[in-house]
Every structure is written in C-alpha cells, then in structure tokens.
C-alpha positions as CSV (number, residue, x, y, z in Angstrom):
1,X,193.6,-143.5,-78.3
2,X,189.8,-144.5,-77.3
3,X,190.9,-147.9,-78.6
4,X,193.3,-148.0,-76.1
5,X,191.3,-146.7,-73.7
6,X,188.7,-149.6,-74.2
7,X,191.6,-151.8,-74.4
8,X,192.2,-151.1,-70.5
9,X,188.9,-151.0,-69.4
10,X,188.5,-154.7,-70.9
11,X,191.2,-155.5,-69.2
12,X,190.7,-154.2,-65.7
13,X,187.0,-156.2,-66.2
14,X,188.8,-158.9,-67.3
15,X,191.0,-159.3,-63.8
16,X,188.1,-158.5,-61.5
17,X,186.5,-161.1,-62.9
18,X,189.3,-163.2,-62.8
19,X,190.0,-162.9,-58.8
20,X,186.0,-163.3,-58.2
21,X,186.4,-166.4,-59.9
22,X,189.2,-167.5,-57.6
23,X,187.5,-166.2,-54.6
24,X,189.4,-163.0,-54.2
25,X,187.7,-159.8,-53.2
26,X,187.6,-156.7,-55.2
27,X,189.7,-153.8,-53.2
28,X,187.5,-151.5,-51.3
29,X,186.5,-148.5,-51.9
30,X,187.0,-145.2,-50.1
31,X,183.5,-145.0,-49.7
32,X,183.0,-148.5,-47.6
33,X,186.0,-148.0,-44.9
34,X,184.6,-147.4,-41.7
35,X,183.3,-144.6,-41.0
36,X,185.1,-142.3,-38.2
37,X,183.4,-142.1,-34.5
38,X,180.8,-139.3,-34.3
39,X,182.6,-136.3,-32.5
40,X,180.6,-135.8,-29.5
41,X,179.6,-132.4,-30.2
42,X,180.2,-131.1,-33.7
43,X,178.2,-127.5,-33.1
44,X,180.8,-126.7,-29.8
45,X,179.3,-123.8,-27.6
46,X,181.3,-120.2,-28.3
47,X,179.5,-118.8,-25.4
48,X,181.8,-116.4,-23.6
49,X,180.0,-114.4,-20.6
50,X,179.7,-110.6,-21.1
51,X,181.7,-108.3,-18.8
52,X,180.7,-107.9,-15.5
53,X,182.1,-106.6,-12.0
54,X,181.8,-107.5,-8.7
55,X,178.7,-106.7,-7.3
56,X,176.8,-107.0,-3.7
57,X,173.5,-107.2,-3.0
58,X,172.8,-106.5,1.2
59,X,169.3,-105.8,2.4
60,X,167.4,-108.3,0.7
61,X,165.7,-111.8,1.6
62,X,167.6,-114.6,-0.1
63,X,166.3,-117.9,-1.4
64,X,169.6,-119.9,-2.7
65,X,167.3,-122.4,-4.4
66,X,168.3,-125.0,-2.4
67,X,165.3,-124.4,0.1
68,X,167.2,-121.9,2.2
69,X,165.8,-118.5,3.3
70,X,168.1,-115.6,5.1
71,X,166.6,-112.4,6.0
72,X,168.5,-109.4,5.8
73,X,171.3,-111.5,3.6
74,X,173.8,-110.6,1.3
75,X,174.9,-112.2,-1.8
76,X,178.5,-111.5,-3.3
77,X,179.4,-112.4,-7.0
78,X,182.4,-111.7,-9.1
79,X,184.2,-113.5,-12.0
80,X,181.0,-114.5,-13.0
81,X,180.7,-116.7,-9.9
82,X,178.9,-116.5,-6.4
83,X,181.5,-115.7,-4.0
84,X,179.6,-115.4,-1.1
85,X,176.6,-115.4,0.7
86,X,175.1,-115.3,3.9
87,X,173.7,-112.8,6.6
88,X,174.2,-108.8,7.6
89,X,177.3,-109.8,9.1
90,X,179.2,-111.1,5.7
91,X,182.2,-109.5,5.0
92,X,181.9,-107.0,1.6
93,X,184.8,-106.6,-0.1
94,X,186.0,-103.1,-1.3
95,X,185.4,-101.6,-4.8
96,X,182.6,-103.8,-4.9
97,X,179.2,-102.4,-6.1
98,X,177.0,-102.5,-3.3
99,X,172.8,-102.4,-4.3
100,X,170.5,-102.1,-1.3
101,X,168.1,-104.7,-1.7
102,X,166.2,-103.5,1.4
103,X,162.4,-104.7,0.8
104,X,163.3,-106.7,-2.1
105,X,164.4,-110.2,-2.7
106,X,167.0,-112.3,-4.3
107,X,167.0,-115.7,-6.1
108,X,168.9,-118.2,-8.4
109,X,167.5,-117.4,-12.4
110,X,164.4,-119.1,-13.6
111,X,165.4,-122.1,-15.7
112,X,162.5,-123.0,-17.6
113,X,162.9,-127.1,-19.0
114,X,160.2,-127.1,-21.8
115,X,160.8,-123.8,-24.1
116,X,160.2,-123.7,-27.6
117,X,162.0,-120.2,-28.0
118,X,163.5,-119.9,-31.3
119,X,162.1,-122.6,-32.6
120,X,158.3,-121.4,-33.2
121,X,160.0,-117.7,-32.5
122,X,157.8,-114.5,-33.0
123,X,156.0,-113.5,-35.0
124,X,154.5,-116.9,-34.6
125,X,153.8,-117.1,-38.6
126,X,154.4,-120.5,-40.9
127,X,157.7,-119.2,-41.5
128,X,159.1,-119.7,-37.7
129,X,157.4,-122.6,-37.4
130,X,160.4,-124.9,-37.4
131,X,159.9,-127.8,-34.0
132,X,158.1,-130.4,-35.4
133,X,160.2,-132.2,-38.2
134,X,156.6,-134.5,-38.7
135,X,157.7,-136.7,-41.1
136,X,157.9,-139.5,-39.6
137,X,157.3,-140.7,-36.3
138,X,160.9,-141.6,-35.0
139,X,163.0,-138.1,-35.8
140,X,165.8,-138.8,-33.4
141,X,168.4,-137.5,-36.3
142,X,166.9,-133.5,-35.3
143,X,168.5,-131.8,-33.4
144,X,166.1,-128.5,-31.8
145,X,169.2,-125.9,-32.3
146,X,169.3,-126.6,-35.8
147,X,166.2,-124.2,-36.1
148,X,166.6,-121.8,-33.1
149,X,166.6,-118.4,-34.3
150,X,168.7,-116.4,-31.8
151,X,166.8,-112.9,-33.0
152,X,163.2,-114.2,-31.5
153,X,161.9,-111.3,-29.6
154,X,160.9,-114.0,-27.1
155,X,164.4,-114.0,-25.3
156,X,164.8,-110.9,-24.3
157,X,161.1,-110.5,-23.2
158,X,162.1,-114.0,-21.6
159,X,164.9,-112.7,-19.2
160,X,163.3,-108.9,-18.6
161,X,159.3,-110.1,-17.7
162,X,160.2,-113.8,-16.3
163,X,164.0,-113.6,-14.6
164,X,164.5,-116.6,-16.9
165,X,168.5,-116.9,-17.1
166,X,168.5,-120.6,-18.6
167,X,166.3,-122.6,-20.8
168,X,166.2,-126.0,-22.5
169,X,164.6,-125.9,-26.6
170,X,162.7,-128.8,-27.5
171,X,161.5,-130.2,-30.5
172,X,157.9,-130.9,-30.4
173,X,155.4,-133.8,-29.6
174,X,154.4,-134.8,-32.8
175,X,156.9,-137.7,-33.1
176,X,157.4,-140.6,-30.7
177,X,160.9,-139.9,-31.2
178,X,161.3,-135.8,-31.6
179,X,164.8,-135.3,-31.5
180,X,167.9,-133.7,-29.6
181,X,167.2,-130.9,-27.2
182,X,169.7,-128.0,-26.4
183,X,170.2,-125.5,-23.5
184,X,171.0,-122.5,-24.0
185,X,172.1,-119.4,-21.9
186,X,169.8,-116.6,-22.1
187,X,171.8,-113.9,-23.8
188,X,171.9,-111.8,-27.1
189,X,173.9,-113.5,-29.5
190,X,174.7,-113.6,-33.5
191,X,174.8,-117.5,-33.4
192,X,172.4,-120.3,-31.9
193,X,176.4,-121.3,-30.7
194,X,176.6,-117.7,-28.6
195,X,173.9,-118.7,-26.8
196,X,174.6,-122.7,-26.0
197,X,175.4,-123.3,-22.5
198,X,179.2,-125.0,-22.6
199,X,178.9,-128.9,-21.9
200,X,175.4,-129.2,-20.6
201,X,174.2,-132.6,-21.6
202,X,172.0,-133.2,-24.7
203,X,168.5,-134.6,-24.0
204,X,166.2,-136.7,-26.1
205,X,162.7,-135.5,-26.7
206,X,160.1,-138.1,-26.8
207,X,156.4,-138.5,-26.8
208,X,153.6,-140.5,-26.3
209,X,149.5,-140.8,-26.3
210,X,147.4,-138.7,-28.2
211,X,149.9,-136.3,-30.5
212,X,151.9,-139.3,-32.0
213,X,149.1,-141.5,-33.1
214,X,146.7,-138.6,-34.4
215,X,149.6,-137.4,-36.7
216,X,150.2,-140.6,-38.2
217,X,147.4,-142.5,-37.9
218,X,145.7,-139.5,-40.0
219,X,148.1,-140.8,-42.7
220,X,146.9,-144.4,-42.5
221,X,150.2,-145.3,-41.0
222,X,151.8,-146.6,-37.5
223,X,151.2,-145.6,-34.8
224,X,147.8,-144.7,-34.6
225,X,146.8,-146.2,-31.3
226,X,148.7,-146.2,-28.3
227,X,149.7,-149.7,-28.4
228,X,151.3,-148.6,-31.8
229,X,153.0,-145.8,-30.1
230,X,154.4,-148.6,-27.9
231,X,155.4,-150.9,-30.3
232,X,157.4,-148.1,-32.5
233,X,159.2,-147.1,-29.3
234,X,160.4,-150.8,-28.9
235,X,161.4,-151.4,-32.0
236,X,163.1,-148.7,-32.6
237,X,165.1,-149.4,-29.2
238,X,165.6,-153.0,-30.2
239,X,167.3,-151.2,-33.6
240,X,169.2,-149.4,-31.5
241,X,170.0,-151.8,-29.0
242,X,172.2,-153.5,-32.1
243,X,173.6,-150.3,-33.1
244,X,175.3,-149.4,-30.0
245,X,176.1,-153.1,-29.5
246,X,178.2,-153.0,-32.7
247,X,179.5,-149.3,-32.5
248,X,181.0,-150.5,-29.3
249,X,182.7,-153.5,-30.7
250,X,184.0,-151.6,-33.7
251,X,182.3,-153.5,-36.2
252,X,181.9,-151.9,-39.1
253,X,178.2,-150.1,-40.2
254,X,176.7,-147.5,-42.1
255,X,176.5,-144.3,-40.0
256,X,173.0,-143.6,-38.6
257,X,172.1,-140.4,-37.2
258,X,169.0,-141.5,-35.6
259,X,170.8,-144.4,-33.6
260,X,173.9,-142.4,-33.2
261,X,171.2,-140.0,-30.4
262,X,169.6,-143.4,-29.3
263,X,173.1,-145.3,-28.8
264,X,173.8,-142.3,-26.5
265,X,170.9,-142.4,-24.7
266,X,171.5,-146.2,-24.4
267,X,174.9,-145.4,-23.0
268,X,173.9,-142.9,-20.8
269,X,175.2,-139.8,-22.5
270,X,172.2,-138.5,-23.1
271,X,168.7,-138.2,-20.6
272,X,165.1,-138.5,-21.8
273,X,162.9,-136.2,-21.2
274,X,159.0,-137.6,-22.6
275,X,155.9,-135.5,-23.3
276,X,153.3,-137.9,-21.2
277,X,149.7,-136.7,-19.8
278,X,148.3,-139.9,-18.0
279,X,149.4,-141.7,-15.4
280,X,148.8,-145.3,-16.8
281,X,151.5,-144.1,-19.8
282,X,153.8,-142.9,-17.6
283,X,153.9,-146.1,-16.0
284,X,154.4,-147.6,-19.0
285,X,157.1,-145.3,-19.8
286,X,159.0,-146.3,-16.9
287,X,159.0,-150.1,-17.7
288,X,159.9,-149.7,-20.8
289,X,163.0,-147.7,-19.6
290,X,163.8,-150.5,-17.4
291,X,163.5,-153.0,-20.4
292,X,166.3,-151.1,-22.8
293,X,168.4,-149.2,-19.7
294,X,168.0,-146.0,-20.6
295,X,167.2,-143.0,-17.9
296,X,164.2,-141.1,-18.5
297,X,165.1,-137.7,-16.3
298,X,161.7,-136.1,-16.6
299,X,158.0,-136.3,-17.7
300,X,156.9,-132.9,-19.6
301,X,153.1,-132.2,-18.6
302,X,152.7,-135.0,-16.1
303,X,149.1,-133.7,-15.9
304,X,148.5,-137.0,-14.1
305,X,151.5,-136.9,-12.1
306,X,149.6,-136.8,-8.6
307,X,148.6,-140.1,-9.6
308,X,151.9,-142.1,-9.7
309,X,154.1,-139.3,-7.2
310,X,155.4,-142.8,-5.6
311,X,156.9,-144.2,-8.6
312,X,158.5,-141.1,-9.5
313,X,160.4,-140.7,-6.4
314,X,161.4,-144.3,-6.4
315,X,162.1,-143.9,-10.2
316,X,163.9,-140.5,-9.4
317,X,162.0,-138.9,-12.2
318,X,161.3,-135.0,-12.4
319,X,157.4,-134.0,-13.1
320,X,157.6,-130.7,-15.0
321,X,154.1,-129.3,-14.6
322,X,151.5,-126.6,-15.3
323,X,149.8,-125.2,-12.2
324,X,145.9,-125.1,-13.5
325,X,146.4,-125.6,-17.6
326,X,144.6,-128.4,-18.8
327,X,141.3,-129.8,-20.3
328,X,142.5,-129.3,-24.0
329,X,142.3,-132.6,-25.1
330,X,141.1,-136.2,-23.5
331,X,144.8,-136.6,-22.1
332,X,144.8,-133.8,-20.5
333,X,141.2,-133.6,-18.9
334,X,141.6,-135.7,-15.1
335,X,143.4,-132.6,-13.8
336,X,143.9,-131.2,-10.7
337,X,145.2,-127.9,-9.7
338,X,147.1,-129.4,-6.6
339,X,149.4,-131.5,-9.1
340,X,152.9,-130.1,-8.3
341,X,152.3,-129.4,-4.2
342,X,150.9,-133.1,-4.5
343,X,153.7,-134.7,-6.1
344,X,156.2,-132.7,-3.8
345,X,154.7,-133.5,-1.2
346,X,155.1,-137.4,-2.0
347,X,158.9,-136.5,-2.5
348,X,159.2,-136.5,-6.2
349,X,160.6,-133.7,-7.7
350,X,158.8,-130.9,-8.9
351,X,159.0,-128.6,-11.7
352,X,157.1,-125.4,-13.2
353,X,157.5,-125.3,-16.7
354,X,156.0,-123.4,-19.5
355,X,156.0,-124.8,-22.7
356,X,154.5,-121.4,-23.8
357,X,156.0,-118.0,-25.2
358,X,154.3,-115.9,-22.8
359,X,153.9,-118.2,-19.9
360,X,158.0,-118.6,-19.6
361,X,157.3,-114.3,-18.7
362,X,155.5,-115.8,-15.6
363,X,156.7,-118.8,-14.3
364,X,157.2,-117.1,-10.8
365,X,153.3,-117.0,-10.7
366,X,153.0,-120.0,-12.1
367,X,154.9,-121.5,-9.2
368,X,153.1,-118.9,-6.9
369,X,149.3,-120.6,-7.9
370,X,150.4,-123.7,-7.2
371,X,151.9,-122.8,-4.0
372,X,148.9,-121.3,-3.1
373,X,146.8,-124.3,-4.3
374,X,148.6,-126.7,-1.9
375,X,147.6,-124.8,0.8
376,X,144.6,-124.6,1.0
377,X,144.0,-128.8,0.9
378,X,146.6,-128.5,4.2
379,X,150.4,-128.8,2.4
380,X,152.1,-126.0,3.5
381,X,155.5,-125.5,1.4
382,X,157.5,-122.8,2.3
383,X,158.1,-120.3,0.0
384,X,161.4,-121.1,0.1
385,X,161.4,-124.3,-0.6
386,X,159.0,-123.8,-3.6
387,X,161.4,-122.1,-5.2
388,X,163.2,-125.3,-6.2
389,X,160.3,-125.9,-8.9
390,X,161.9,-123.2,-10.6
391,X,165.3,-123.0,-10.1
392,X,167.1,-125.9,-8.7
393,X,165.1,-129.5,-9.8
394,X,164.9,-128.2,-13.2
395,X,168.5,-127.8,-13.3
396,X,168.8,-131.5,-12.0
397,X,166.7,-132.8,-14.8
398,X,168.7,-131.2,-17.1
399,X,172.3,-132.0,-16.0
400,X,173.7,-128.7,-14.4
401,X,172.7,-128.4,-11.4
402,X,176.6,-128.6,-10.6
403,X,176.9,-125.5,-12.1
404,X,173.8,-123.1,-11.7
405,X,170.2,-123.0,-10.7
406,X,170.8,-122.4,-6.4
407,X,173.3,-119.8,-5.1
408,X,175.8,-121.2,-3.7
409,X,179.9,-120.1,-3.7
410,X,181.4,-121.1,-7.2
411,X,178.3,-121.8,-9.2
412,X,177.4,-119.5,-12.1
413,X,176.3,-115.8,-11.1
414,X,172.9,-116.1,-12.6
415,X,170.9,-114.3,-10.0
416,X,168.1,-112.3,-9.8
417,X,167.0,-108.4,-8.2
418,X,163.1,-109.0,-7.6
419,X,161.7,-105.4,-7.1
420,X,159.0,-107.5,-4.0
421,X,158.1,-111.2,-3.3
422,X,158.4,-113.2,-6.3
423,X,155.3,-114.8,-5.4
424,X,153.4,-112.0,-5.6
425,X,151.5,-110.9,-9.0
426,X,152.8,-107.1,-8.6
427,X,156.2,-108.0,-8.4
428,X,158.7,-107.8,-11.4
429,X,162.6,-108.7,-11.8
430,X,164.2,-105.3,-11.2
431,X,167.7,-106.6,-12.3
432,X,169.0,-110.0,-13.9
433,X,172.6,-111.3,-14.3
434,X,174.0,-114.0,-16.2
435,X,177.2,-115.0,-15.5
436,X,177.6,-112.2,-12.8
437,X,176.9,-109.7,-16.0
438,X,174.1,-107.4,-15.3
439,X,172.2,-107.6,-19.1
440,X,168.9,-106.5,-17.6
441,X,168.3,-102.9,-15.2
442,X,164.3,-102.3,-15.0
443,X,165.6,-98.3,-14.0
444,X,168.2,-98.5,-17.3
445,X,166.9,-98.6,-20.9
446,X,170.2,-99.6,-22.3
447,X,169.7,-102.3,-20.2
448,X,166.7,-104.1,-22.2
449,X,167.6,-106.2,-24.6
450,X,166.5,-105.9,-28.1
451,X,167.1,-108.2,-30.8
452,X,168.3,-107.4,-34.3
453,X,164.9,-108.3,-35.6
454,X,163.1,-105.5,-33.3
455,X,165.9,-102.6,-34.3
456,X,164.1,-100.5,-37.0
457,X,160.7,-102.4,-37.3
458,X,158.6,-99.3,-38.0
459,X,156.3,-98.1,-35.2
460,X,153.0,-96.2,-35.1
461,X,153.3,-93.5,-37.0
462,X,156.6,-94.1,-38.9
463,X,156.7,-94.9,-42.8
464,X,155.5,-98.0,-43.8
C-alpha cells in the first residue's frame, strides 16, 4: 500500500512537471482566489436605547447648540427624539412628564472628540493600558474598540460629573499612523458593541511632531525627525494610493488591514482626525492632504491653532483645543490662553476637548475659561453660541451632527438638566438623557451609574 501511495505521488509530480514544461499552470489553490471585499463594518453596533417616556422640561433657558438662546423655553422629547421646542407658549402634550426647569438651564449632551475612556480605563495601572499599539510607527490595522473596556469607572463618572452623552475613543499619538477610532454612546453596556453609536463614521487617528519621532527614533529607526515623520506619512499614502487603485479595479492582492483603513480614508469613507501642536505642521498637514485627497476633519491639540485660524476655515478643518493646558513639552510651549475664542473668532470651527479622564468631568468649564478668556482681549461670544465648542462642531467633525449634538425636532434626545449656568464652576448636571432615556437623576441614587467593576469592590472598613 505505501508503494502505491508513492506510486501516485510520483505520478502527480510527474504531470505537474509535465504541464510546466508545456507552459501550463498549476491549478490554484484555495488559498490564492481572491480574497472577498472587506465588510464594511464586521463589529455592527447592538446599541438599543433604554426605555424612556415622554418628558417636558418648561421653565428653563435653552441653548439648542446651534447658537440659539430662548428664555423661559420648553423642550419636548419622546421616542427617544426631540419633538419639540421653543417658548412658554409651546403646546405640552398630555401624560407627558413635565420638570420645572425654573432657574436652570437646558442643553444638547457634551460630545467630547478626543477620549481615551476604556482604552487606558481606571485604575490607570499597566494592565488598562491598551491605546498605543507602539510597534511600529504606521498601526492603521488597530482599531481603538478593540481594547475599550465598557466597565471603566470613567463612563459613568463621565455622564454624571461632565453631561457627556457622546464620545469618540482614540488610539494614541505614539504612531504616525495610530489606527481606527470609534464613537460610542455613553451608556452601561456588557459589550464595547452596546455602547457603539449605530453608523457613525470611522475616523483615522494620526500623529505628527514630537511623539512619533521620540518613540522611534529612540529605537534607531524612522522617523526620528520631523522630515522622517513626513516622509513615512507619504509613503505610506503612495502604498495606499496603489491599494485602493487595485481594490477598485478588482485586481487581485493579498488583503491588507492597514491599507484596507487607508483606502477608505482615500475614498472618503473614513475622516482624519491628526494629533498636531504647531502651526507650521499643520500647514504641512494640510498640503499633504491635498497631495493624496484625503479629508482631514480635525486637528487634536491645535495648541497653535490661533496661528493658522485662516487656513482652517478655508480648509474647513475643526481645531479641538484645551483652554490653558500647555507647556509640557517644546510643541506645546507658544501657547495662548485665547486659542479657541481666537480661532472662532477667525471663523474656524471650535472645539473643547479633553483628552483626559478627569477633564472630560469638566468640559463645561473648560469651555467656560475660554469664554471668559476671549473676553477680556475684546471677543465677546455669547454664551450661547459658545456652546457649539461642546456640542454641535464636535459632532460635525465627527460625522453626526445629522443626528445629535443641537436640539432640534427629530435628532436624538440626548439632552441635558443643568442644576445653574453651565458656565459657572458651581453648577452640576442635575439630570442627563440619552436617547430620551433618563440614566442619570442627581436627586435619585438608582440613577448613578455603576459599573460591574465598582459593584462589590470593598470599602473602608469592609474585609479585605
């Protein structure tokens, strides 16, 4: 029998051979048929908004977001959706839960763009620390939900301290290319999926200056100047330049994770949203867009940004910005606490961000420092109008502005019960809905969210 056996294999050798020899090809093997297109979103969301009812809220100011004020205004939600809103004189329907927001104000939910939430979740110990895949310095294969950790503490102190309803994970700055981004709703949830807002766009994290080329050029490897920063990024678009060329033709190629984000980006699926402190990198940034076609939505940090406000607004680039954090490193150092008045003032858009655990518990200050800041060198935003650095523009950079971040009739009910002016340091969220479902009552313990993780972590006093 293993005579035989040998018999066949000789054989089979024999006639491969045989067809080389004439030019024929040997069949092909399962594994080199092309491969199938990427699915567009292998990880779908299975977010389903908790129960809610319809509620009023009459009495209160109202900033939609937009830029409008009404005093004395009522806002109407139900099905999850803004029905209504307007002044004392809008209709409220019956069997409607009326709050008297007398003294108080409404607004759209915080959306904070740059969050690291889940990622480096709390405690902040080796074991959480999953955002920088710093292996290299183009990672666009990562994707940021991959690591978030839906039991971080951080969420829930998120929506109850800060009013944040919406938030975009990043990976972090220490690759040129630092992978996908994800936004997520901010709700308790089993699954990073539970929490993943349906259909919002992907982003692309990218970086440049001083975090690429000090991880790498540490290691005696590229980039470790800025000009090598810029001459990865190019490259690595050039690659991808060919990848999406031939993807779109159907020609047949090895599947590439990597290019499969960039070909996205190239094809507009996908918005860029690039860590950059100085003004002359920016710049740069911008060009290079041009050069390869891809759209970069917003600069993270834009510590600079008050130095090129005029090519962001003709760029129609977003600036998500700090109001006085800076002087950490040589990037960040030519700082001014008038950045974000300065560059809304120049008609760029403006965005508070917080990049921070506990700063996303306080972008509402944040926003109310730098108002505060632009007043006093003579630009007098309205408070109003302010709020659209927190609610409104960063839902533009990110894609879903359609759907929430201002209240207006049919957008998601993520709204917000501020127990004073949300400007003011003494003032704290006194209610928060998502998705017209009330999952945070200041006046209602079983309305504080608290993650698995927390539950039965002992206390002072308890066993150890």
């Amino acid at each position: 029998m293993a005579l035989c056996k040998r018999n066949v294999i000789a054989l089979a050798v024999g006639l491969s051979l045989a067809a080389c020899a004439k030019g024929g090809a040997a069949p092909k093997s399962a594994s080199a048929e092309k491969a199938p297109p990427p699915k567009e979103n292998p990880y779908p969301s299975t977010y389903r908004p908790y129960p809610g009812a319809p509620t009023v809220i009459r009495g209160a100011t109202v900033f939609d977001g937009e830029g409008a004020r009404i005093e004395n205004g009522v806002v109407f939600f139900s099905e999850g959706k803004v029905t209504a809103i307007g002044g004392a004189d809008t209709a409220i329907p019956e069997g409607a839960t009326v709050i008297d927001g007398t003294g108080k104000w409404v607004t759209p939910g915080i959306i904070d763009i740059h969050s690291h939430l889940g990622d480096y979740a709390s405690p902040g110990v080796q074991a959480h620390s999953d955002g920088n895949e710093a292996t290299s310095p183009v990672t666009a294969q990562v994707w940021a939900e991959h690591s978030v950790w839906p039991q971080d503490p951080g969420f829930s102190r998120a929506l109850a301290n800060g009013g944040i309803t919406t938030l975009q994970i990043l990976p972090g700055s220490a690759n040129l290319f630092g992978g996908r981004t994800v936004t997520l709703k901010n709700v308790p949830a089993r699954t990073m999926q539970g929490m993943k807002f349906p259909d919002a766009p992907y982003g692309l994290k990218m970086a440049c200056g001083e975090n690429p080329k000090r991880v790498y050029g540490g290691r005696n490897q590229q980039p470790s100047t800025r000009m090598g920063n810029i001459a990865v990024n190019r490259q690595t678009w050039a690659k991808a330049t060919e990848y999406k060329n031939k993807r779109a033709a159907g020609k047949e190629q090895a599947r590439d994770m990597a290019m499969d984000t960039l070909a996205d980006v190239l094809e507009g699926k996908i918005n860029v949203h690039n860590h950059c402190y100085r003004a002359d990198e920016m710049a740069i940034v911008i060009d290079m867009a041009k050069e390869f076609g891809y759209k970069v939505a917003s600069f993270q940090h834009a510590v600079e940004g008050y130095k090129i406000a005029d090519l962001l607004r003709e760029n129609d680039i977003c600036a998500a910005m700090w109001a006085d954090w800076y002087g950490f490193k040589m990037e960040s150092y030519d700082a001014v606490n008038e950045n974000i008045p300065l560059v809304h003032n120049a008609g760029a858009c403006a965005i508070v961000h917080s990049d921070d655990a506990n700063g996303i518990q306080r972008l509402n200050q944040e926003a109310a420092k730098a108002l505060a800041d632009g007043r006093r060198i003579g630009i007098n935003v309205s408070d109003e109008i302010a709020w659209t650095w927190l609610s409104y523009n960063p839902a533009r950079a990110m894609g879903i502005a359609d759907r929430t971040g201002s209240l207006k009739p049919g957008k998601m009910a993520d709204v917000v019960l501020w127990n004073g002016n949300p400007f003011s340091v003494y003032t704290r969220p006194e209610k928060v809905w998502i998705d017209g479902a009330l999952l945070y009552d200041a006046n209602d313990p079983k309305r504080r969210p608290v993650s698995d993780f927390e539950l039965g972590q002992p206390g002072e006093g308890d066993p150890k």
